[in-house]
N, C-alpha and C positions, 0 to 999 in steps of 0.2 A: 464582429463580436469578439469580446477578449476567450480565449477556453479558459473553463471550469474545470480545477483539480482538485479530488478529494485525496488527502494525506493521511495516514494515522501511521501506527507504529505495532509491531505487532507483540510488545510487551506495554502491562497497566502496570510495572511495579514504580514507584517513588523512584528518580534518578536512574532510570535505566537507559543506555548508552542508545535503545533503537527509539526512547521516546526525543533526545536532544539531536540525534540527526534528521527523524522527521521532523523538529522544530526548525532545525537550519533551512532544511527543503523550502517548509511552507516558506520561511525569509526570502529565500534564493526566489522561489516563483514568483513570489506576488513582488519585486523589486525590477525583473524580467517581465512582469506584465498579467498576468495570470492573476485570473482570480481563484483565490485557493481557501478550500474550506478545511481546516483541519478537526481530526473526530478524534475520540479516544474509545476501544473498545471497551473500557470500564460501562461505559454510556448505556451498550447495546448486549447484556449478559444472553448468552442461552444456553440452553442444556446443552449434553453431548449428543451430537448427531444419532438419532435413533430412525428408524423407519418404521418401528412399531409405535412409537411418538408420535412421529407424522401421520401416521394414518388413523392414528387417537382422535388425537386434537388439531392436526395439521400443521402447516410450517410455523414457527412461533414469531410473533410480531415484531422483534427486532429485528429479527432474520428479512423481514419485509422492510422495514426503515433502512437498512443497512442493502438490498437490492434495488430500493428508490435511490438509494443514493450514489449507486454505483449507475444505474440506470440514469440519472442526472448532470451526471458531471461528463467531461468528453476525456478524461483519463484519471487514472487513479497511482500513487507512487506509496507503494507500502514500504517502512523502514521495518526489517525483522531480526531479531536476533537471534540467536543457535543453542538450542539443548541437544545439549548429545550430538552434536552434529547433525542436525538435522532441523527440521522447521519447527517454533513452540506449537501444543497443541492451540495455544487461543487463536491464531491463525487459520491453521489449517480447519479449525470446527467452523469457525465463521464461512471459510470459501464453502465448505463442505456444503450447509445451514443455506447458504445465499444462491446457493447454482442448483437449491431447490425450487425458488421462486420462477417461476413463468408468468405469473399475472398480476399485478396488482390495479384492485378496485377495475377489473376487467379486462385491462389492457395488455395487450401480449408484450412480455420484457424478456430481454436477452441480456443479464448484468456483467458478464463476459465476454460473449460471444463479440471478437472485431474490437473490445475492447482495448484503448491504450494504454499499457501500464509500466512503471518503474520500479526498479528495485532497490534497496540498499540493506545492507549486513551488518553489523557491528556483534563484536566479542571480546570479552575481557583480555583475550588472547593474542597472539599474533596471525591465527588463520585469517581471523577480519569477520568470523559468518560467511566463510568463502560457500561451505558447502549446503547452510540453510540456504544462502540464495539462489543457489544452483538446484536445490532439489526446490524449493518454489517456484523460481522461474521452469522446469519439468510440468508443475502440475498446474502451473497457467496456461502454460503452451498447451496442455491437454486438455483443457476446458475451453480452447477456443480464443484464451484474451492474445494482444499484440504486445511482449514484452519487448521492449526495447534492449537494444545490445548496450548501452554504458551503465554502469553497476556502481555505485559508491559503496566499498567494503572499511569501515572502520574497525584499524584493531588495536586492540590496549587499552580496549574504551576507559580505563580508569585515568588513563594520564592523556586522552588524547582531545579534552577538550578545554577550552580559557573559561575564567571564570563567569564571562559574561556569556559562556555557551559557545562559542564560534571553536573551529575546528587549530589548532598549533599548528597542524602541517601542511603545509600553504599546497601542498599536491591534494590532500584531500578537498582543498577550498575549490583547486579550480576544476576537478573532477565533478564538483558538484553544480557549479556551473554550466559543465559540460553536461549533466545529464539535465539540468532542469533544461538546458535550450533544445537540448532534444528533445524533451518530453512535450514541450512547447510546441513546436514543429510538428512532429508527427499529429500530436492533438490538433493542431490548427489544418493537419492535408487530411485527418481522417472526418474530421468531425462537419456533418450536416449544420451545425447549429452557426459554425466560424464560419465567416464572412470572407473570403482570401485578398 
């Protein structure tokens, strides 16, 4: 069976540098073979993470569409970009939001847990999003998922893409290569569903 990768990006704004790299990815996988589902958090809104919330109303049903889907696919590759140096909050609320579900429609899920997942950065800057990826890949390793070690960090995001979207600097191009075959690979030796 080919693996399942779910994509998105961890910025909803118009032209933003982590939504054109996770559009490269989804290219790069599904040309590599991958069947690749790409979301947009726009799709999936929720509050802010409360526990007086959840214990209101309980986890809120995006939060559930968004751990089926994590739960579904055999790796997931988030492109994020950096506030403050650090991870945006729509990111971080969503992992937060999703590593609350255990069960959907009864079934026991683990939407991290042995998960495989990928990383990439971009910033207007020359860090790349070095340190959003670094403190995400922290707080997946902490929750259990399988981040892989090749990172695509784009930086300058304002001058670093062609007009048709594709990356100018041919190092970024095959980095990105290099991480979708990874992500490929490890999805293909972890995953129950892939056929070897």
């Amino acid at each position: 069976m080919t693996p399942k990768i779910l994509v998105f990006a961890g910025s909803i704004r118009s032209g933003a540098y982590s939504g054109k790299t996770a559009d490269l990815a989804h290219k790069e996988l599904a040309v590599q073979g991958a069947d690749v589902t790409r979301i947009s958090l726009a799709d999936y809104p929720l509050p802010l993470m409360d526990e007086d919330l959840e214990s209101e109303k309980g986890v809120p049903q995006n939060a559930v569409k968004l751990a089926g889907l994590f739960d579904g696919h055999d790796a997931v590759l988030i492109a994020t970009p950096e506030y403050n140096g650090s991870i945006p909050p729509l990111v971080k609320n969503a992992i937060d939001w999703i590593s609350r579900v255990s069960k959907i429609d009864g079934r026991p899920v683990r939407p991290f847990n042995g998960k495989v997942m990928a990383l990439c950065s971009s910033s207007a800057g020359h860090f790349a999003g070095i340190r959003s990826g670094a403190h995400l890949r922290a707080v997946l390793s902490h929750i259990q998922a399988d981040v892989i070690a090749p990172q695509v960090s784009v930086p300058n995001g304002g001058s670093a893409f062609e007009e048709n979207g594709a990356f100018k600097d041919d190092r970024l191009r095959k980095g990105m290569e290099r991480l979708c075959k990874t992500l490929i690979d490890h999805a293909n030796l972890k995953s129950p569903r892939v056929s070897a």
